[in-house]
Backbone bond lengths (Angstrom), bond angles and torsions (degrees), N, CA, C in turn:
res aa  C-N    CA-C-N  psi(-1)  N-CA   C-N-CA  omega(-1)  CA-C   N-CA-C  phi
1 X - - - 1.456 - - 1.524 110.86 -
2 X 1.508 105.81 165.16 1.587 103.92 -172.91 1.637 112.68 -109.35
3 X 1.121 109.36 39.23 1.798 128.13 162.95 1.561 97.58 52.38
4 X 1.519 110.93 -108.71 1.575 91.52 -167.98 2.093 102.62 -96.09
5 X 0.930 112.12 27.25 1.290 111.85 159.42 1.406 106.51 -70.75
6 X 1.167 131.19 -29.31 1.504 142.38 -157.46 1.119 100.92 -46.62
7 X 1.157 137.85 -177.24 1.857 160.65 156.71 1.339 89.01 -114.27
8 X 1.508 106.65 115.83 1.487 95.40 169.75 1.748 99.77 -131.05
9 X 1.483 124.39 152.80 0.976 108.96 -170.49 2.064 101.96 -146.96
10 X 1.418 118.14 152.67 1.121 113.91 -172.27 1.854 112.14 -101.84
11 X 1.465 109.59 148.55 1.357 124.31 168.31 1.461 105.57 -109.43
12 X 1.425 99.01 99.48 1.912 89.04 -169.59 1.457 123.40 118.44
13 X 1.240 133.17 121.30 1.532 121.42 -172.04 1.416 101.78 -148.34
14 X 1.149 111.38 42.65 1.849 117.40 159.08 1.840 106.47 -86.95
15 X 0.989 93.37 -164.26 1.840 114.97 -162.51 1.681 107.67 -38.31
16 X 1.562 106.63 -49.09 1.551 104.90 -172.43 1.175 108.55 -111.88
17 X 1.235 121.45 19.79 1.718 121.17 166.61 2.139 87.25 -107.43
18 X 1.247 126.25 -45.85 1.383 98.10 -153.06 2.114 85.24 -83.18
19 X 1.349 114.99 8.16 1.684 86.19 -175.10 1.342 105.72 -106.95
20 X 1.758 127.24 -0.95 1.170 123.11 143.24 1.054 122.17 -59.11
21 X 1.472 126.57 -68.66 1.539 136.31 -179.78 1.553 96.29 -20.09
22 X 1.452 103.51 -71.69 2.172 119.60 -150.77 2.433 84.41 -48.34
23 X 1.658 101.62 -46.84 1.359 86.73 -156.23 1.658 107.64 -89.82
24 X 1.158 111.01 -32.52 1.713 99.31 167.46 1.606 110.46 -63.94
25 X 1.237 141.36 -16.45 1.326 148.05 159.36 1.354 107.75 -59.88
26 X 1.120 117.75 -53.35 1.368 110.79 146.18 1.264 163.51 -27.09
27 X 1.409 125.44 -41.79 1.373 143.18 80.80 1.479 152.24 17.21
28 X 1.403 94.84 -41.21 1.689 102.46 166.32 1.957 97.03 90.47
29 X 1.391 128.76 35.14 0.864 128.78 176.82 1.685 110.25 -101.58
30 X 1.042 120.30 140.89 1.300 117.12 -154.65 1.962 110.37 -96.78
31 X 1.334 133.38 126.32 0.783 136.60 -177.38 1.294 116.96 -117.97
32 X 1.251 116.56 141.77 1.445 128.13 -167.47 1.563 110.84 -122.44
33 X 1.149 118.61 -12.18 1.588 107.83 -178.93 2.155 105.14 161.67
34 X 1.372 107.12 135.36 1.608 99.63 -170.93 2.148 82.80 -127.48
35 X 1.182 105.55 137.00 1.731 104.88 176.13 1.403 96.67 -99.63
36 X 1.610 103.04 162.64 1.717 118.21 -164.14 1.541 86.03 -135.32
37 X 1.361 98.77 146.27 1.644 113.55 160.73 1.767 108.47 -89.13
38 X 1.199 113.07 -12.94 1.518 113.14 164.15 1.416 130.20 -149.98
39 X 1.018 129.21 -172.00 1.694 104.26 -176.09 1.207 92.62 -95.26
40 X 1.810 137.85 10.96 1.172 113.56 175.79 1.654 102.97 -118.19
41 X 1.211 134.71 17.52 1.175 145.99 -151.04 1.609 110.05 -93.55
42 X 1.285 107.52 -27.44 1.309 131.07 167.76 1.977 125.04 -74.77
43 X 1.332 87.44 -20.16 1.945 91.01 -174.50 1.603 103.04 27.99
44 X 1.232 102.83 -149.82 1.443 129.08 -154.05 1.826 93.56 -45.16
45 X 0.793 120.77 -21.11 1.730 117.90 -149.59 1.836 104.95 -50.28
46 X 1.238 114.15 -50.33 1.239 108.29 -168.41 1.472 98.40 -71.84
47 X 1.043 156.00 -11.30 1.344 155.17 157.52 1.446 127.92 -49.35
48 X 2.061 104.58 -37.38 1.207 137.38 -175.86 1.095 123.07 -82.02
49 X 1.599 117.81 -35.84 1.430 147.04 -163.34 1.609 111.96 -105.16
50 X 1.012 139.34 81.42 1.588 126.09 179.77 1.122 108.25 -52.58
51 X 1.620 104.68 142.80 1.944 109.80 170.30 1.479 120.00 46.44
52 X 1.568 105.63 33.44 1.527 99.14 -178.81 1.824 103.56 -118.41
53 X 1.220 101.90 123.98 1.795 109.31 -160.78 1.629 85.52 -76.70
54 X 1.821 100.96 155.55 1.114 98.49 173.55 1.779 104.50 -110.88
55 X 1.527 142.46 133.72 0.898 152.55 -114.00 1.656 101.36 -135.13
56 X 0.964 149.68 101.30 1.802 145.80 134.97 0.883 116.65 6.54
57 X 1.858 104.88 -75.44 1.429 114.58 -169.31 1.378 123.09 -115.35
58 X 1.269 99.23 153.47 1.633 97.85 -176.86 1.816 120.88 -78.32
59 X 1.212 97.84 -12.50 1.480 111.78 175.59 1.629 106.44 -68.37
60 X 1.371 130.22 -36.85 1.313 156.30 179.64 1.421 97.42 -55.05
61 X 1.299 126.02 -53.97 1.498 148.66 -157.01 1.451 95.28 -57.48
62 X 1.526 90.96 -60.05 1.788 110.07 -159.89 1.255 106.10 -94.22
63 X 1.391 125.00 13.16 1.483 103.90 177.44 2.045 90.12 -118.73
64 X 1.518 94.50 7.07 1.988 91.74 179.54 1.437 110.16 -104.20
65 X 1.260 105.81 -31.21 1.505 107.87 -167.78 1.852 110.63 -113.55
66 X 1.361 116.04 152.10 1.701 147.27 -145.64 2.015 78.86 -94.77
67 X 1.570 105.37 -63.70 1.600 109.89 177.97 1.562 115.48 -119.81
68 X 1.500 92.12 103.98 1.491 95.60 163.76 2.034 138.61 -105.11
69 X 1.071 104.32 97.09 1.753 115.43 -177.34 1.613 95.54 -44.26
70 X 1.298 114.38 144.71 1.151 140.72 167.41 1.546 100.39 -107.26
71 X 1.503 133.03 104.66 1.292 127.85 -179.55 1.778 118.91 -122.39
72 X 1.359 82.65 13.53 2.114 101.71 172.52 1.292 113.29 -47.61
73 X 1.411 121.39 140.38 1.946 87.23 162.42 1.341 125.54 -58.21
74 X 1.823 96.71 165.67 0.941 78.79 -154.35 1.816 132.61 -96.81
75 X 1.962 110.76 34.81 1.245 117.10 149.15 1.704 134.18 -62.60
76 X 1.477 87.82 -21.15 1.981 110.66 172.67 1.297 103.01 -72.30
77 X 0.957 129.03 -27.56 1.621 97.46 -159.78 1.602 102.64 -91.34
78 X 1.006 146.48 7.69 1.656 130.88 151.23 1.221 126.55 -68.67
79 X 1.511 106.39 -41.90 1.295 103.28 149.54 1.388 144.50 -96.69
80 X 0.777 123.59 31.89 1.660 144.74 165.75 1.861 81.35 -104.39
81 X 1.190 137.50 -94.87 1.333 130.99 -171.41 1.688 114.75 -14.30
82 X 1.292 104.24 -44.52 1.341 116.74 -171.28 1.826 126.47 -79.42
83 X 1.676 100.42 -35.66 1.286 130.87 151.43 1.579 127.13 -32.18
84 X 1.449 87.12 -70.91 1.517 115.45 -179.63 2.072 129.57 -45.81
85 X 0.735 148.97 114.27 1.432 131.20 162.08 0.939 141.28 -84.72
86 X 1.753 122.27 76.78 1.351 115.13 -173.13 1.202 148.38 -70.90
87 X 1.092 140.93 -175.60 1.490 132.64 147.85 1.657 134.11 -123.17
88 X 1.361 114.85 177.20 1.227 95.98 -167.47 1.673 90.74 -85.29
89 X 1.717 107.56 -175.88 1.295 122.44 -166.56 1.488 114.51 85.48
90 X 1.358 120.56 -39.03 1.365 120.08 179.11 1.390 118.29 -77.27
91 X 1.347 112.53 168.40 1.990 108.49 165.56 1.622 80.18 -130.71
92 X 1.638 81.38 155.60 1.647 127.91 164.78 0.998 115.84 -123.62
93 X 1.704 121.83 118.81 1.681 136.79 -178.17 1.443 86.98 -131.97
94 X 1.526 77.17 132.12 1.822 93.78 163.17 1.983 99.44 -113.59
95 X 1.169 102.43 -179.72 1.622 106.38 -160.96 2.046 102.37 -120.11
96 X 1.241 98.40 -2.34 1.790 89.12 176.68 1.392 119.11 -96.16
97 X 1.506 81.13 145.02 1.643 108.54 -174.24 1.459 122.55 -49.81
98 X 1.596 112.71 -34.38 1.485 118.11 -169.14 1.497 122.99 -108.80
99 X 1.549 91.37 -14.49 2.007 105.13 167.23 1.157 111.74 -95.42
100 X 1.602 103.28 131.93 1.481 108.03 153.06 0.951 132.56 -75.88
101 X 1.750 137.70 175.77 1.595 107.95 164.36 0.964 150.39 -139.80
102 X 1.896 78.29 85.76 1.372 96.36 175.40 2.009 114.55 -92.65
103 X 1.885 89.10 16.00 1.715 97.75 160.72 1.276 103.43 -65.37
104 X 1.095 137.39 -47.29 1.694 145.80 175.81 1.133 115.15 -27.00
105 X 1.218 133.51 -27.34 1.568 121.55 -128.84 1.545 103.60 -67.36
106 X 1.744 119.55 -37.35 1.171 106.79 -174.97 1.610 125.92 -80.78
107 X 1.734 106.86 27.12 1.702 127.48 170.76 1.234 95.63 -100.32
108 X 1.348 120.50 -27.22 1.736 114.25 -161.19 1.582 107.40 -94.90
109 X 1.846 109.62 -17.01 1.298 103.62 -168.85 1.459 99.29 -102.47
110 X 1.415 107.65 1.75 1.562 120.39 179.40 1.879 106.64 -80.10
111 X 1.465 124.88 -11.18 1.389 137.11 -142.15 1.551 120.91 71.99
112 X 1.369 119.45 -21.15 1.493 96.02 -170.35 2.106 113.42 -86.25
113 X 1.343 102.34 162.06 1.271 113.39 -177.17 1.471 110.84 -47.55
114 X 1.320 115.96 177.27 1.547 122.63 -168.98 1.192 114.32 -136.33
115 X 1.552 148.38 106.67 1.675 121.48 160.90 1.448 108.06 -156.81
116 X 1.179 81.93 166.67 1.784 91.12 169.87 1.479 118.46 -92.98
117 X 1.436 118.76 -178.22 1.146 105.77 -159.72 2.169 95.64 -171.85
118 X 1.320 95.86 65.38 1.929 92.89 -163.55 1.688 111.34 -100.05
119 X 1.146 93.29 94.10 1.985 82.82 167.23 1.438 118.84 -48.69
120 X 1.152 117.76 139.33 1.740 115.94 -169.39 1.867 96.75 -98.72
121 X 1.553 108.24 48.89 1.714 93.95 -178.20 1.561 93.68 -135.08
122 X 1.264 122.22 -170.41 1.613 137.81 -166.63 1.471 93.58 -136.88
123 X 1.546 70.04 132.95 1.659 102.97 -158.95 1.785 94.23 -114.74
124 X 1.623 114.77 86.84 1.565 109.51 -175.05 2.016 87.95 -90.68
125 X 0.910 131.85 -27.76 1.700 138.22 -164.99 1.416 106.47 -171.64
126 X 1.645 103.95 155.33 1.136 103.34 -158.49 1.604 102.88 -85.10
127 X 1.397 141.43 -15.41 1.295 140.48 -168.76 2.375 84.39 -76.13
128 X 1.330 114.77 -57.34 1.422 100.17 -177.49 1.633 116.25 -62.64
129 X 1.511 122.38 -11.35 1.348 117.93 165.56 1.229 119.54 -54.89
130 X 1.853 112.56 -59.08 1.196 119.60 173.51 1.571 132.59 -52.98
131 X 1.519 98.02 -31.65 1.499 95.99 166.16 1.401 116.76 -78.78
132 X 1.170 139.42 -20.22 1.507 153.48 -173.93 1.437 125.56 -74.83
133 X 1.555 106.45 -40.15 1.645 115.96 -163.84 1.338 99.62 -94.16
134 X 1.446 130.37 -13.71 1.627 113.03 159.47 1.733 116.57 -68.91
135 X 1.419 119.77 135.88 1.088 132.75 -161.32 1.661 124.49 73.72
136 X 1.109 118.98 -3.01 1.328 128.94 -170.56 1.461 97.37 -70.07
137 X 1.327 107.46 159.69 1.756 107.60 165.76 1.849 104.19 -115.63
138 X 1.530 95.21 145.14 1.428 122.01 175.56 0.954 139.88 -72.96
139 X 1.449 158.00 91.86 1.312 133.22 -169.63 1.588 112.23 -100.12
140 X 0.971 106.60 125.68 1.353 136.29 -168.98 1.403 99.32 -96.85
141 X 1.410 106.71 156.84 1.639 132.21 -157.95 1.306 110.72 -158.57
142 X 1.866 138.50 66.14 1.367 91.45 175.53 1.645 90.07 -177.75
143 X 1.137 123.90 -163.57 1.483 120.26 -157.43 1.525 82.09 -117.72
144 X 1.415 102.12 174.05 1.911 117.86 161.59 1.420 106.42 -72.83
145 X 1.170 121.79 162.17 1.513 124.33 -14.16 1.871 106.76 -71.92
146 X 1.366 109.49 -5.45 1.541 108.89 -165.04 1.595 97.01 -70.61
147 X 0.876 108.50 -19.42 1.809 116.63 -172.44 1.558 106.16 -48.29
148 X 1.890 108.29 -65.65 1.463 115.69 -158.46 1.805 88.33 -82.25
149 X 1.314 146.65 -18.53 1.458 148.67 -164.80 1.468 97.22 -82.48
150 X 1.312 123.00 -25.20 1.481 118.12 -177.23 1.157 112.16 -109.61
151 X 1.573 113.54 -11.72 1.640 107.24 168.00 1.428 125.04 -91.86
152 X 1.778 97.59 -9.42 1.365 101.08 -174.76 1.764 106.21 -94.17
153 X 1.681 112.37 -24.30 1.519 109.75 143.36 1.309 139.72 -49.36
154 X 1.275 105.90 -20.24 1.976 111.93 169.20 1.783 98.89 -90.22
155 X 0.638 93.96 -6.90 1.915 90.44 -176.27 1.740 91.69 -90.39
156 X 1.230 103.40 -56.00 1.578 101.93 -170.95 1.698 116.19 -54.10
157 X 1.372 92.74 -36.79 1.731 103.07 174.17 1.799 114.16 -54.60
158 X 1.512 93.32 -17.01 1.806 77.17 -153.59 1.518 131.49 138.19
159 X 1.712 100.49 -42.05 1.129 130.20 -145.55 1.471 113.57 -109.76
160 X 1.710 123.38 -175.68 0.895 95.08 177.93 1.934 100.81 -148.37
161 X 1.114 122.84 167.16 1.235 116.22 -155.76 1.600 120.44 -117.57
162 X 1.413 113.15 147.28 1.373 102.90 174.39 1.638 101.34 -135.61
163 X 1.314 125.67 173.16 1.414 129.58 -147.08 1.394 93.64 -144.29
164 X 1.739 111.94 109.32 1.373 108.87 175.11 1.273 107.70 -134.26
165 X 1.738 118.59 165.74 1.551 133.03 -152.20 1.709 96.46 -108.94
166 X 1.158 110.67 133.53 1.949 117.90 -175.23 1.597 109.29 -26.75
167 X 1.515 101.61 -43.34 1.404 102.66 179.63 1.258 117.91 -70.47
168 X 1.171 143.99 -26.94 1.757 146.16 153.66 1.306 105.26 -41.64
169 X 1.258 140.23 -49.45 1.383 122.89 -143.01 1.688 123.61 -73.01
170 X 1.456 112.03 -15.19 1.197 109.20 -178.45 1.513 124.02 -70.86
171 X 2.184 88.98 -25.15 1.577 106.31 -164.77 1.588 94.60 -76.43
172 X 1.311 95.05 -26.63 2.080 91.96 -171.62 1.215 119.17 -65.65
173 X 1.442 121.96 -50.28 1.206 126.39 153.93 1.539 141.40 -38.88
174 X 1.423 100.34 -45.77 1.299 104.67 159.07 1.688 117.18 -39.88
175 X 1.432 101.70 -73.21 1.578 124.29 -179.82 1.523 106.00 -31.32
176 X 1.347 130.69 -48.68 1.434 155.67 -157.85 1.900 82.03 -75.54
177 X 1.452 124.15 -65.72 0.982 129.28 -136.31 1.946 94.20 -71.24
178 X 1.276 98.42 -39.51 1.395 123.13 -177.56 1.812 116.65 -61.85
179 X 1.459 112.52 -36.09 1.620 139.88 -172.42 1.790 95.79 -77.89
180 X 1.442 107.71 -54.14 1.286 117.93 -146.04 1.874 107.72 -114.06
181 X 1.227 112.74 -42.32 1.654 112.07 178.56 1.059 106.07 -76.89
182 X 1.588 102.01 -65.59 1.849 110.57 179.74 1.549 126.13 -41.34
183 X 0.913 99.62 -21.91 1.379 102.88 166.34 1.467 134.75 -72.67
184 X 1.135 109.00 -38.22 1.416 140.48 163.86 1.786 97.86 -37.19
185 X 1.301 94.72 -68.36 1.834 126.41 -169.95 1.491 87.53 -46.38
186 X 1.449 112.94 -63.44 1.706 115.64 -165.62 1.601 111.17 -63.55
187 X 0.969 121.06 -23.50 1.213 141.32 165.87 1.317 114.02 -44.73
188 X 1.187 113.79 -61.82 1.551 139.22 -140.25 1.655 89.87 -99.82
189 X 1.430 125.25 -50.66 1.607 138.90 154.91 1.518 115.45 -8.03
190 X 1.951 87.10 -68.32 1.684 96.82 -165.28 1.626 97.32 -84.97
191 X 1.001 139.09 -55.22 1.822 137.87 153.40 1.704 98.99 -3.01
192 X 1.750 126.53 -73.23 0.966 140.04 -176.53 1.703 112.46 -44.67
193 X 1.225 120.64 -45.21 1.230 133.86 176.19 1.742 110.48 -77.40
194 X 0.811 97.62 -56.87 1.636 79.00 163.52 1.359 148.01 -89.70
195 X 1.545 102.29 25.34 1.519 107.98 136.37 1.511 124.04 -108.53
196 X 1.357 93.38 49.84 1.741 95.28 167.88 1.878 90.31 -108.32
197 X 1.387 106.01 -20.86 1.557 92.89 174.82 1.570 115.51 -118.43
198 X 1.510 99.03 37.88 1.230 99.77 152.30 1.609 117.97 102.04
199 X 1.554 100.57 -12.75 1.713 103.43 -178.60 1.455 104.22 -83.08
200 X 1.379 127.68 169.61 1.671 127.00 -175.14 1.924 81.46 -105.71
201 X 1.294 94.53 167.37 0.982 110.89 165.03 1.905 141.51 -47.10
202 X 1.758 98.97 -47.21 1.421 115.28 -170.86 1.809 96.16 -66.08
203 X 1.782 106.71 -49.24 1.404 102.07 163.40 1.010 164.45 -13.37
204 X 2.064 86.69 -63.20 1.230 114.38 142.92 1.378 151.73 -12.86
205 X 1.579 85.50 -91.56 1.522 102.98 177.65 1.702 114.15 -77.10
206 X 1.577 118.50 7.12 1.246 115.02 168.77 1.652 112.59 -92.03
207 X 1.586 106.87 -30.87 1.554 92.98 162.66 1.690 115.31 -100.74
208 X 1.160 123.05 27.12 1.566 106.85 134.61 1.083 123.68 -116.45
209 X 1.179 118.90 1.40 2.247 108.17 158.67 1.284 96.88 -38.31
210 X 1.471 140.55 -70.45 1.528 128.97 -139.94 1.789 90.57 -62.26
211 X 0.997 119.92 -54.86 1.382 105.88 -165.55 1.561 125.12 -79.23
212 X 1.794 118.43 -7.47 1.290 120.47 169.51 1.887 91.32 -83.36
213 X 1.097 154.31 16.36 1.123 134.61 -164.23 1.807 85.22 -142.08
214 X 1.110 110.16 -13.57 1.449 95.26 -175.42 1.884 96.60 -101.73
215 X 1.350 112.50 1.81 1.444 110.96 -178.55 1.908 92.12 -106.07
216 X 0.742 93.23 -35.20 2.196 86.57 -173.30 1.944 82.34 -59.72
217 X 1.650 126.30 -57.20 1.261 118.66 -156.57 1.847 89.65 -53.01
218 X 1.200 140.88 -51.29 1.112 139.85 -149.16 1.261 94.85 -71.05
219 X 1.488 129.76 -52.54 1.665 122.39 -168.70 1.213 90.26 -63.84
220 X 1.617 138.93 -58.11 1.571 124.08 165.50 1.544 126.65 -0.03
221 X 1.304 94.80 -82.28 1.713 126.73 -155.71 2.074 95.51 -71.11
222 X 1.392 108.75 -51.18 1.032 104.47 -164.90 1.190 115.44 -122.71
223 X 0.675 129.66 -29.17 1.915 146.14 162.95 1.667 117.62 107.01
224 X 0.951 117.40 -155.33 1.363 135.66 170.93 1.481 122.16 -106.21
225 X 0.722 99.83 103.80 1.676 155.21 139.37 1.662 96.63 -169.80
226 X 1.523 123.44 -72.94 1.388 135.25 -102.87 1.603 77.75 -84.28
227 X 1.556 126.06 -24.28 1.785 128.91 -160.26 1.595 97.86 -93.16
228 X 1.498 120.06 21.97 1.529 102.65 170.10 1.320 107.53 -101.12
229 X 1.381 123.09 142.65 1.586 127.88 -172.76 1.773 96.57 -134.34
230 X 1.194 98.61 179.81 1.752 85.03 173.93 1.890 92.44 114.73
231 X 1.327 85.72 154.25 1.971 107.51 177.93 1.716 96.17 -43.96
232 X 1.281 106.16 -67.09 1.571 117.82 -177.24 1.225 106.64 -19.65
233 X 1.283 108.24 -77.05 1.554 134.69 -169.05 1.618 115.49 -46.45
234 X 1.785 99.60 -31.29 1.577 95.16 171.84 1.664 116.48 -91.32
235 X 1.526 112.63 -4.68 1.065 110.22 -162.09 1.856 120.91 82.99
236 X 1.611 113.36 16.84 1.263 109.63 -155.54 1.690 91.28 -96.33
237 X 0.766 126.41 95.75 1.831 156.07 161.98 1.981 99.73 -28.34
238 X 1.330 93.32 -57.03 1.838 113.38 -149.13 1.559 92.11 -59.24
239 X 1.873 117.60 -46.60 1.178 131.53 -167.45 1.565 101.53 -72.90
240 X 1.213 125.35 -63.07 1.473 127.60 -176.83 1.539 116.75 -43.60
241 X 1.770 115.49 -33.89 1.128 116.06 159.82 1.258 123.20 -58.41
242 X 1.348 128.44 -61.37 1.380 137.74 165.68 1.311 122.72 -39.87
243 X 1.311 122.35 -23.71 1.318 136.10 168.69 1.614 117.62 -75.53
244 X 1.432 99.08 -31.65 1.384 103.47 172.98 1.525 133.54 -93.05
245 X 1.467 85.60 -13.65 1.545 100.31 179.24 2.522 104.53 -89.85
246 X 0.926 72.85 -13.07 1.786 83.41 -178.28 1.649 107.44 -102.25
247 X 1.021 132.58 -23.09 1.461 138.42 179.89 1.859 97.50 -93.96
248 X 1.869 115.27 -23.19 1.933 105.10 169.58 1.336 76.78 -80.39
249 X 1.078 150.59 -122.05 1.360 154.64 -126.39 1.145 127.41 -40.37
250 X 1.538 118.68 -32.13 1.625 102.30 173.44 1.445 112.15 -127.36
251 X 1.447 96.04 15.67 1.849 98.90 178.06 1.507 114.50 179.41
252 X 1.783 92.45 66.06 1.598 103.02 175.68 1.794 135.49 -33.57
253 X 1.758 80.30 -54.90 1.725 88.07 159.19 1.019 155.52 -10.37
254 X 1.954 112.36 -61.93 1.037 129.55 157.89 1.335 116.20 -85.61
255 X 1.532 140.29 -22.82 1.616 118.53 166.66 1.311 111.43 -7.76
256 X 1.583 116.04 -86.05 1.511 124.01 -146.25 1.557 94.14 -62.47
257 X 1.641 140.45 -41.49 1.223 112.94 163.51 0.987 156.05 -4.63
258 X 1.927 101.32 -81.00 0.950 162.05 -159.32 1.719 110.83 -81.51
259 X 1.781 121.27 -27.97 0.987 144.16 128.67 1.701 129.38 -50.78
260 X 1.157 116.37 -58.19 1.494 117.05 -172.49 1.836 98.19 -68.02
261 X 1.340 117.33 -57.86 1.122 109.25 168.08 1.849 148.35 -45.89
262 X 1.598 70.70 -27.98 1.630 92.53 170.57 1.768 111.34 -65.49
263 X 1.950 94.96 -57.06 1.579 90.49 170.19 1.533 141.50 -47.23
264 X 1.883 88.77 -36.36 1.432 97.00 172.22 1.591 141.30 -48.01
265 X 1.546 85.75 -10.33 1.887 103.63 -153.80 1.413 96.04 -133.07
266 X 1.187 108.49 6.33 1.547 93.53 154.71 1.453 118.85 -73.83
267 X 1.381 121.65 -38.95 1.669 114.27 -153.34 1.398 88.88 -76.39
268 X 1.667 115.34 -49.69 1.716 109.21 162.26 1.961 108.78 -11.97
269 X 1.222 89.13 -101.05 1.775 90.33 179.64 1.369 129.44 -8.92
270 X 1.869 102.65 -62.68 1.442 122.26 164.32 1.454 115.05 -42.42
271 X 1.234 139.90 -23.33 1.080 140.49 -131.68 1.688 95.69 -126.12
272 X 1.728 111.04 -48.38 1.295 129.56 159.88 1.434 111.70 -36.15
273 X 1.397 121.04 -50.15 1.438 133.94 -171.68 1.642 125.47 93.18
274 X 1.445 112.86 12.40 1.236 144.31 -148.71 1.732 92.07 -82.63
275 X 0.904 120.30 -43.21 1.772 133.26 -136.07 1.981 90.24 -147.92
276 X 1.620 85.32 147.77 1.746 82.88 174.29 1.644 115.94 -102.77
277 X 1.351 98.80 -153.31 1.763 86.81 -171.07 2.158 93.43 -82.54
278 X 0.966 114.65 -40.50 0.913 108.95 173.17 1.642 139.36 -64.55
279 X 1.266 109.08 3.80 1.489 132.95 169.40 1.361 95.71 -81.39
280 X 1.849 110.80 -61.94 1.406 120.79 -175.95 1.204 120.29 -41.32
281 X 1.431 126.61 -30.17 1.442 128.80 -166.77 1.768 114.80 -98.31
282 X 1.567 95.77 -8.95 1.598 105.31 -170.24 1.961 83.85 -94.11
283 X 1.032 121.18 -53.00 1.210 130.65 -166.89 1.301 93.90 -51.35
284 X 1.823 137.41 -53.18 1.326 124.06 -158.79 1.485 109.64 -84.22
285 X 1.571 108.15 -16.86 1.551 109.68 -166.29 1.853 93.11 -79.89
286 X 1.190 119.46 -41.86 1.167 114.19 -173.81 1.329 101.50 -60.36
287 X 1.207 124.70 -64.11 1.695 117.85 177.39 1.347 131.99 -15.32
288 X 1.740 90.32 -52.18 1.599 114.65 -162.64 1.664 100.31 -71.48
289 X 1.295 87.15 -54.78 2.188 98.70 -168.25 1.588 116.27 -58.26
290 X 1.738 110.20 -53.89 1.058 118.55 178.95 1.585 139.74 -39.46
């Protein structure tokens, strides 16, 4: 294929269909047409996108463009795949994290190519997409020639790429969900806990940015193992108790959390070299019993 010579065209114009479009448009990648489920479904995009028509139908999409993204959520895209009438010569990429695509099949039994195509970033709006998906890495899904055309599109982005088999994708996502949501959750945890002494929330989470941003710089700078700090990490027993005895009393809720996580991060520690195996085992029994 001829990379951004392509005709490429969108199924879908929410968050991660219009913040590809705005940045492969960017690029000098050529667009031929993105379809809307309404005339307002599209926002800013045609503003973003030079010379890119906005389209009705999705049949329109796929009968203009060489590569067309499927960027529906992602319960739509089997049937939009299924909808659709393709032909061979073309590829079909859809953009979710947790399908493989073998949602495709009726693009693949049509002749045209097959793949995925998942930015590994969080997409809260589309102006923070665009700032986000440069440098991001890609996971890619798909046979040749669509293989090196979509890896050499994560290069163009910025970004950088990894290459996974149908059967990976659920575990990847997961991982993603765990890196990137859960966090949110843990967030929202320690926020929760400190209005038992009285701080509000917005408060909150303004005095722990410095230290969730000074721990991502540490998994950065130094990685995992060496960036775990924390009671765990020293092996300090006396504190983890006290922690557990103050989280039954003023915020049952999180115990069992606050426990499983604890266990989680022991072998971390162990692993650090901080603590011996026998720290490790006082640390999990307390977890477990308490």
């Amino acid at each position: 294929m001829r990379g951004i010579m392509l005709k490429v065209g969108f199924i879908g114009a929410g968050t991660v269909g219009t913040a590809l479009a705005i940045l492969l448009s960017s690029k000098g990648y050529r667009f031929v047409g993105a379809s809307r489920r309404s005339r307002s479904s599209t926002g800013n995009l045609p503003r973003a996108v030079s010379n890119l028509r906005l389209l009705d139908s999705n049949q329109e999409v796929a009968d203009s463009a060489e590569l067309v993204f499927i960027t529906t959520p992602d319960d739509a895209i089997a049937e939009v795949a299924k909808q659709v009438r393709w032909h061979s010569g073309q590829s079909v990429v859809h953009c979710s994290g947790a399908d493989s695509t073998d949602v495709l099949e009726p693009a693949l039994k049509a002749g045209a190519m097959v793949g995925c195509f998942h930015p590994l970033q969080t997409f809260a709006g589309i102006e923070q997409a665009v700032e986000n998906i440069p440098g991001s890495t890609f996971a890619i899904e798909a046979e040749e020639p669509l293989l090196t055309t979509l890896k050499d599109m994560a290069v163009t982005l910025g970004g950088q790429w990894i290459e996974l088999k149908a059967a990976d994708k659920v575990a990847y996502h997961a991982a993603a969900v765990f890196a990137c949501n859960y966090m949110v959750t843990l967030v929202k945890l320690a926020t929760d806990l400190w209005q038992t002494f009285s701080i509000p929330p917005d408060q909150a989470t303004r005095a722990l940015l410095p230290l969730i941003r000074g721990t991502l710089h540490n998994i950065e700078s130094i990685g995992i193992p060496q960036c775990l700090t924390g009671p765990i990490a020293r092996g300090d027993t006396g504190t983890i108790k006290k922690h557990l005895e103050a989280l039954r009393e003023k915020a049952p809720s999180l115990l069992s959390p606050y426990q499983e996580l604890g266990r989680q991060t022991v072998p971390i520690a162990l692993a650090k070299g901080r603590i011996s195996k026998q720290q490790a085992l006082e640390l999990e029994d307390i977890l477990t019993t308490s």
